[in-house]
Wavefront OBJ file of the C-alpha trace (Angstrom):
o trace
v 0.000 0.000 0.000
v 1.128 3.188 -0.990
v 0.894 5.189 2.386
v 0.478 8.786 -0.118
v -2.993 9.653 -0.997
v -3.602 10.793 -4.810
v -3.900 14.570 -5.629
v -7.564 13.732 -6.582
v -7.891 11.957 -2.990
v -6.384 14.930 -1.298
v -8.669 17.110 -3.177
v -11.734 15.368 -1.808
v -9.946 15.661 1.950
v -9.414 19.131 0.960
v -13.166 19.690 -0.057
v -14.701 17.775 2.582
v -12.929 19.643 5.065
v -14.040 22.942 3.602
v -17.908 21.692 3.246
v -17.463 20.732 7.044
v -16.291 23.986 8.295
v -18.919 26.369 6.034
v -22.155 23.767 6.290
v -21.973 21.485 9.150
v -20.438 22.878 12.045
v -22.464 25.833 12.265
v -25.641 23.471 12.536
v -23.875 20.760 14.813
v -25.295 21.729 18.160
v -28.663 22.763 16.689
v -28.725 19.168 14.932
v -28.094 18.208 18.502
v -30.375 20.047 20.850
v -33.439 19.396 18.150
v -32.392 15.414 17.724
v -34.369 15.901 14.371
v -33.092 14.660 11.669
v -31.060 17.195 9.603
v -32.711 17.185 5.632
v -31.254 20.003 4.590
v -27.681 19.298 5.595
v -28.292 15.680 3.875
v -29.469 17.500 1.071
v -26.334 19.325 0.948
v -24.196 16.876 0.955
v -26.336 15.192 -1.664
v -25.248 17.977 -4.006
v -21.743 17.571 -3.574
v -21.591 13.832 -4.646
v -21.021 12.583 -0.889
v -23.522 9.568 -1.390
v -22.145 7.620 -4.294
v -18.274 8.181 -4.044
v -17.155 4.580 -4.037
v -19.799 3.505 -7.123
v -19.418 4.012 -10.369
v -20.719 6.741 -12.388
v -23.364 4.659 -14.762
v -24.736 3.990 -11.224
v -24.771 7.772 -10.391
v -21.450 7.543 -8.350
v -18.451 9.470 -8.487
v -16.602 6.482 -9.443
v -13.749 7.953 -6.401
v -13.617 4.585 -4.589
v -13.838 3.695 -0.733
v -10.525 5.431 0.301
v -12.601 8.591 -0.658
v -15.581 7.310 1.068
v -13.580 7.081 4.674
v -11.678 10.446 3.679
v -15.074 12.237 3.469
v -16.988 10.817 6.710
v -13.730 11.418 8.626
v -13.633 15.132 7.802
v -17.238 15.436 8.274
v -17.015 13.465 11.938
v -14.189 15.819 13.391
v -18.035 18.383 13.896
v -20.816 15.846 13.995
v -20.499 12.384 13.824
v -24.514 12.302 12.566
v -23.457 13.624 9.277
v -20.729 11.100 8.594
v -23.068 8.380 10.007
v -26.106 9.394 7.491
v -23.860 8.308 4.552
v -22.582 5.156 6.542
v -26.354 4.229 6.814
v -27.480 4.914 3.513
v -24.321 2.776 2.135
v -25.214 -0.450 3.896
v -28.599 -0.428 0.957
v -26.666 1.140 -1.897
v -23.715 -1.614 -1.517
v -26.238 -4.334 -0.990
v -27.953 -3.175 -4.351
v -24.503 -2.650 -6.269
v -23.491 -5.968 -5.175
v -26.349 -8.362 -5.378
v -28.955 -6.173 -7.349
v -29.651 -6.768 -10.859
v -29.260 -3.992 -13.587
v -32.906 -3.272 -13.271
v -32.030 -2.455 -9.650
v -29.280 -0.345 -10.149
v -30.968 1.646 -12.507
v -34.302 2.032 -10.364
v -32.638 2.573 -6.676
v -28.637 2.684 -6.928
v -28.850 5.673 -9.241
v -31.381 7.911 -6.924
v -29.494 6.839 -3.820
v -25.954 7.198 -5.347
v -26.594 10.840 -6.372
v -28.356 11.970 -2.833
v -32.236 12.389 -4.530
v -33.149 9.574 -1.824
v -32.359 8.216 1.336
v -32.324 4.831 2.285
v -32.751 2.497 5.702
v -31.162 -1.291 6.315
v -34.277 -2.976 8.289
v -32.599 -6.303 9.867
v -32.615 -6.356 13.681
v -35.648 -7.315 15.709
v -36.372 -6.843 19.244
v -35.148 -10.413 19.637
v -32.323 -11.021 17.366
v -29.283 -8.715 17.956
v -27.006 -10.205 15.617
v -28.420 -14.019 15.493
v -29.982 -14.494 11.793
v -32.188 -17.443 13.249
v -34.509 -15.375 15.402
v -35.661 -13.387 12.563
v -39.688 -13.132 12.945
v -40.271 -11.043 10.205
v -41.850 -13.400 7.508
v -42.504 -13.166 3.894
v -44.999 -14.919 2.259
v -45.225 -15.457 -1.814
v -49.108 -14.369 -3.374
v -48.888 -14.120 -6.913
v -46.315 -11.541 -8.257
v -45.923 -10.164 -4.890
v -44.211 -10.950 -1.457
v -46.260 -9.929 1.727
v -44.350 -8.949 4.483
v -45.040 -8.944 7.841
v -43.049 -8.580 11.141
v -41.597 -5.446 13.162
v -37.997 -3.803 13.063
v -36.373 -2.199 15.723
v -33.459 -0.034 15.340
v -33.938 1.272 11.691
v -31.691 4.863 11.796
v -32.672 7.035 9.052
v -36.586 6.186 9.255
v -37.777 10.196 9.084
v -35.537 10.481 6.097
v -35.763 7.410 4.095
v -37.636 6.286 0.900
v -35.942 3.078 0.316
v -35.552 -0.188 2.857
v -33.404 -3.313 2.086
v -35.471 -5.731 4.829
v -34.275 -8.973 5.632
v -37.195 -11.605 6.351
v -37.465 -15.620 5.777
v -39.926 -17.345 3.657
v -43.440 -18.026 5.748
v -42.649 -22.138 5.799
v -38.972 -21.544 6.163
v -37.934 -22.661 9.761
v -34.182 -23.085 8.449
v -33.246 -19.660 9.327
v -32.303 -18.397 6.102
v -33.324 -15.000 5.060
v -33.945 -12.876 1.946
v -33.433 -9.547 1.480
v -35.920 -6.992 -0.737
v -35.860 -3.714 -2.109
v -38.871 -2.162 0.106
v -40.268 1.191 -0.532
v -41.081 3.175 2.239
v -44.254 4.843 0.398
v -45.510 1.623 0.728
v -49.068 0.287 2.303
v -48.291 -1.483 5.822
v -44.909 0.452 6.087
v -45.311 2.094 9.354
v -42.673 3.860 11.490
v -43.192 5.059 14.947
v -42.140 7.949 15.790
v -38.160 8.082 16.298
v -36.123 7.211 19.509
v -34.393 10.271 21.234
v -30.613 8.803 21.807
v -27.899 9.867 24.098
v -25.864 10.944 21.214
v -25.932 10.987 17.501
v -28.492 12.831 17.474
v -30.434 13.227 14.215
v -29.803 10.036 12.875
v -33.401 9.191 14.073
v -33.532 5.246 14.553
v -36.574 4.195 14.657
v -39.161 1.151 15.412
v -40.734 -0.281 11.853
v -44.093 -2.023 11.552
v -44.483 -3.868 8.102
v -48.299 -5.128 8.183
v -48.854 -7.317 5.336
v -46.360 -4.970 3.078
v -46.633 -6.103 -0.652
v -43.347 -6.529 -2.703
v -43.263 -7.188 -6.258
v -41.390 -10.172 -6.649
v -38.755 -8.387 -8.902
v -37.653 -6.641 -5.799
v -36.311 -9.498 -4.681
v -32.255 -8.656 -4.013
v -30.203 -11.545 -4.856
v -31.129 -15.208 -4.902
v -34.053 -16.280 -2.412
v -32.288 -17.128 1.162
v -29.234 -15.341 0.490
v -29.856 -12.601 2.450
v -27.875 -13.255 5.257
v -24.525 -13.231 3.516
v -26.138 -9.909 1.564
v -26.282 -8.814 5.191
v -22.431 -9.321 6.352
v -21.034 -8.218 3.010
v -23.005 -4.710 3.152
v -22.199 -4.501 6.563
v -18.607 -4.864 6.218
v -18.387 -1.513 4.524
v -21.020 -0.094 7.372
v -18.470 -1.406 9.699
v -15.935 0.780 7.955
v -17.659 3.997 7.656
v -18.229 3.121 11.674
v -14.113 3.293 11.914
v -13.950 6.188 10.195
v -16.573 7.951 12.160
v -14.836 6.932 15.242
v -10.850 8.611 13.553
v -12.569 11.798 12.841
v -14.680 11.945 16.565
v -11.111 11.029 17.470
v -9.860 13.872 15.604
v -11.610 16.418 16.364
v -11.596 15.795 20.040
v -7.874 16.438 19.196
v -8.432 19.569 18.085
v -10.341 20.894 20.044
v -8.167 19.369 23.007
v -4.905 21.120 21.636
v -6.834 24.629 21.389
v -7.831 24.118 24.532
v -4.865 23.400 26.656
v -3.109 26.766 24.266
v -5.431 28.744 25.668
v -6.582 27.690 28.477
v -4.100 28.912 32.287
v -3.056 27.919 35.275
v -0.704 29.566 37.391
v -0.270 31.741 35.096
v 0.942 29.318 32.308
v -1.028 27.764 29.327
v -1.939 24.312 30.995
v -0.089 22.908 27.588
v 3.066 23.409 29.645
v 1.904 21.277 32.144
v 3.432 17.400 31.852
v 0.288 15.788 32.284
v -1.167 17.559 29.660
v 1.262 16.251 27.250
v 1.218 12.726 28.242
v -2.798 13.362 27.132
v -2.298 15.122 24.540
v 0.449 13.046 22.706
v -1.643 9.939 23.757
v -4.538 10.504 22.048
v -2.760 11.515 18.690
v -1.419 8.318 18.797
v -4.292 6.178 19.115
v -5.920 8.526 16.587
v -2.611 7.967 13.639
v -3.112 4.261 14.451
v -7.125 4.075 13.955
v -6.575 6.110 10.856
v -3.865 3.892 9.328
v -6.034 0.661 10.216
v -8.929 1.889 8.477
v -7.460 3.986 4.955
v -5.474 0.068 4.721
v -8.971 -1.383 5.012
v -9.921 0.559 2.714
v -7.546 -0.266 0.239
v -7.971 -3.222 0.108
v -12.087 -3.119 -0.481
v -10.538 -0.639 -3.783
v -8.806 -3.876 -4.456
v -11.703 -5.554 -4.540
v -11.110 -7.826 -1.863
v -13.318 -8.941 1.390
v -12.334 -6.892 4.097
v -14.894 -8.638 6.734
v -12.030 -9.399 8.818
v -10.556 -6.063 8.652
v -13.265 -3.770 9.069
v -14.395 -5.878 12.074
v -10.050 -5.068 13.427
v -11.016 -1.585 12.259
v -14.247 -1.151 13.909
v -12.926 -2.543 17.225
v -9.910 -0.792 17.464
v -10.971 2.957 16.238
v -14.223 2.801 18.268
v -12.090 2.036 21.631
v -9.704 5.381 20.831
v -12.488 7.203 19.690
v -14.257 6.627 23.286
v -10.463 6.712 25.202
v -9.596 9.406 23.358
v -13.097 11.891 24.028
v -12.483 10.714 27.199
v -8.997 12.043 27.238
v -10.655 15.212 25.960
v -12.628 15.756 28.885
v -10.010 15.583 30.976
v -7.953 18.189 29.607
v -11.105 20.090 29.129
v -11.627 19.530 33.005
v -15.327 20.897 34.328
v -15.700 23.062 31.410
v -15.900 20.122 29.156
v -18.692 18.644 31.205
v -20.814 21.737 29.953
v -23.719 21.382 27.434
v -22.718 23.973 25.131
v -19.193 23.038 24.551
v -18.450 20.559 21.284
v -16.365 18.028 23.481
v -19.329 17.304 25.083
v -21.200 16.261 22.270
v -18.094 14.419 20.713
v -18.087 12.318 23.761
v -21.812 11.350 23.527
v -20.893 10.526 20.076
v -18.329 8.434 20.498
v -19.939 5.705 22.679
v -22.011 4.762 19.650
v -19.235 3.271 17.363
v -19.106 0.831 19.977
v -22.181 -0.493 19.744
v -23.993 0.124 16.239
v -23.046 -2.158 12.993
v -22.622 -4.571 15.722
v -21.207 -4.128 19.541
v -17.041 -4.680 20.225
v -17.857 -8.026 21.625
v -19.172 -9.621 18.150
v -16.473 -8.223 16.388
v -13.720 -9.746 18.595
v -15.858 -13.150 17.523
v -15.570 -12.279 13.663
v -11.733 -11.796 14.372
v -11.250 -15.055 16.019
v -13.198 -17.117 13.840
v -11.406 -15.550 11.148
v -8.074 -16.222 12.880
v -8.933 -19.662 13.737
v -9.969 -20.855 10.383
v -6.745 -19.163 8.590
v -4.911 -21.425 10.509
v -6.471 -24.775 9.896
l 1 2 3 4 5 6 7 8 9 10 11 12 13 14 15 16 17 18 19 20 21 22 23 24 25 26 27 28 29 30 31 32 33 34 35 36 37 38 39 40 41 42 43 44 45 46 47 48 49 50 51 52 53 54 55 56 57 58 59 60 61 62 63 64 65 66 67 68 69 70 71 72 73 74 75 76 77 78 79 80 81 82 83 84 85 86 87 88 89 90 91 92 93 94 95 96 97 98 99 100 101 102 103 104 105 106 107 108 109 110 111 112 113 114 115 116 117 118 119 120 121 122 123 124 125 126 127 128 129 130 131 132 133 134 135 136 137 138 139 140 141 142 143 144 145 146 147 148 149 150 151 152 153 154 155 156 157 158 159 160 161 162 163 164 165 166 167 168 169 170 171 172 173 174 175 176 177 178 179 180 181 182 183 184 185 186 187 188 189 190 191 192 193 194 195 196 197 198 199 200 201 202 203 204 205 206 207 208 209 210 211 212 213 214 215 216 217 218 219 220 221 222 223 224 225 226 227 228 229 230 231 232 233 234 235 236 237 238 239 240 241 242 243 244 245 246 247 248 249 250 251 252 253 254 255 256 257 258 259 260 261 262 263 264 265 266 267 268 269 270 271 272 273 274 275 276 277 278 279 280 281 282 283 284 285 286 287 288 289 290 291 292 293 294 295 296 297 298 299 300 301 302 303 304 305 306 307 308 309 310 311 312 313 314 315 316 317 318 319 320 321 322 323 324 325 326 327 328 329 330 331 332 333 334 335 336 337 338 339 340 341 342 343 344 345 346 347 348 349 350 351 352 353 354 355 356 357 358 359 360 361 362 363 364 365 366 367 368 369 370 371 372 373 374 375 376 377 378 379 380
């Protein structure tokens, strides 16, 4: 791996950066305090191509690849994480599609989601599942050219925003386990969401509880090959996983930031507290563990350009960038002291933030399982 980005790559950084600064710190906080989802700022960032970087451009992407993708959500992460995390969301549908959908599919949903005209949820957890496959409820049955799906999802971030579902359900006589997955549209009859859960952070992603009451599916949405959908499910989440790591480097990031400003400024004894020893030892810890979750995930993000499976990596990724990103905020509030702890100061909010990469696209504990297994079975 060449450890250089491209001039085009650095361009993107560049631009992202810039976008971040002028359109989505300034509504940060507000995005915060409301814990509404944010449609113009989506919008926005719909405009400047931010939806379909790593697809290619007959699809409506930019073609830019998934090096570009994590350079984008970092930048966007080091002021809100919810910003970064609507494109992480709305890539788990779009990479199920690109992978598994048929031209047809591409054409009808890739394209609009790809170029930011819609939104788009993943619909696979239930109440009862967390990440076991087999105690899927939700169950669709074949009537003529149609599927009719019924069941509940729990979980679903995006809900307010979305017009497109990918929802994972097993056949009505199917007691094997294995799922499906289908192009849903939210417009649909049956498709009910209630109204979104507040969170601790992340606010404005908007997850939300689905209903699906006898929901009918043309057949052609189908995505893939009937009971398939499970694998559709780890592949697309592999990339989720990575957009998760590089949400965590920029929280990580800008915590750093706004740590090193701080401790400039900030005096004791009549000395910037950046003179102070323990400062440093904060300070040059939490650059480090930032440098290392950045490294980890740009590599595993290579190698997806390269077109190869990175569930093993972006599972290492996730894990390891989501524990700096919450050591790290933590760090922040130290050095931040009591002022940190108040409400209308952006370490604050980072820190909320942070605790979420550890749990969503799957919690640290399943991914040190992936890894193992992994490990286990390259060895024989």
């Amino acid at each position: 791996m060449d450890f250089k980005l491209s001039e085009h790559e650095k361009m993107i950084q560049r631009t992202a950066r810039d976008f971040t600064e002028r359109s989505v710190r300034p509504v940060a906080m507000e995005i915060d305090r409301k814990c509404e989802f944010p449609f113009e700022l989506a919008r926005e960032m719909g405009s400047m191509g931010y939806f379909g970087l790593p697809y290619p451009p007959e699809y409506g992407g930019g073609g830019a690849g998934y090096i570009s993708y994590v350079l984008v959500i970092e930048q966007l992460c080091r002021a809100a994480m919810v910003a970064g995390a609507i494109i992480g969301v709305n890539s788990l549908a779009e990479e199920s599609i690109f992978r598994y959908g048929s031209k047809g599919q591409k054409q009808r949903f890739l394209v609009a989601l790809a170029k930011g005209e819609k939104l788009s949820s993943f619909a696979f957890t239930e109440a009862a599942t967390g990440s076991d496959p087999r105690a899927i409820e939700t169950r669709a049955r074949p009537d003529g050219d149609d599927y009719v799906i019924t069941g509940q999802k729990q979980f679903v971030a995006l809900s307010p925003a979305s017009q497109v579902a990918v929802v994972f359900a097993r056949e009505e006589k199917d007691e094997t386990g294995r799922l499906s997955a289908f192009i849903v549209e939210t417009s649909s009859p049956g498709y009910h969401m209630r109204h979104p859960c507040e969170t601790l952070g992340v606010r404005g992603l908007c997850p939300a509880v689905i209903y699906l009451d006898d929901v009918r599916v043309p057949k052609e949405n189908l995505l893939g090959e009937p009971a398939t959908g499970y694998g559709i499910m780890l592949e697309a989440i592999s990339v989720g996983k990575l957009a998760v790591a590089a949400e965590a480097v920029g929280v990580g990031q800008g915590a750093l930031e706004l740590s090193l400003n701080y401790a400039r400024d900030r005096k004791a004894y009549g000395s910037p507290i950046a003179e102070l020893l323990s400062i440093k030892w904060l300070l040059a810890e939490m650059a480090s563990r930032v440098e290392a979750s950045r490294w980890l995930t740009y590599k595993t993000a290579f190698l997806r350009d390269q077109g190869a499976g990175i569930t093993k990596e972006s599972a290492m990724a996730k894990l390891f960038a989501s524990q700096a990103a919450v050591d790290v905020t933590r760090m922040a509030m130290q050095v931040h002291g009591a002022y940190g702890y108040m409400k209308d100061m952006e370490i604050e909010r980072l820190y909320r933030d942070a605790k979420l990469t550890e749990i969503y696209e799957g919690v640290s504990e399943i991914q040190r399982v992936i890894i193992a297994d992994h490990l286990l079975r390259e060895k024989g």
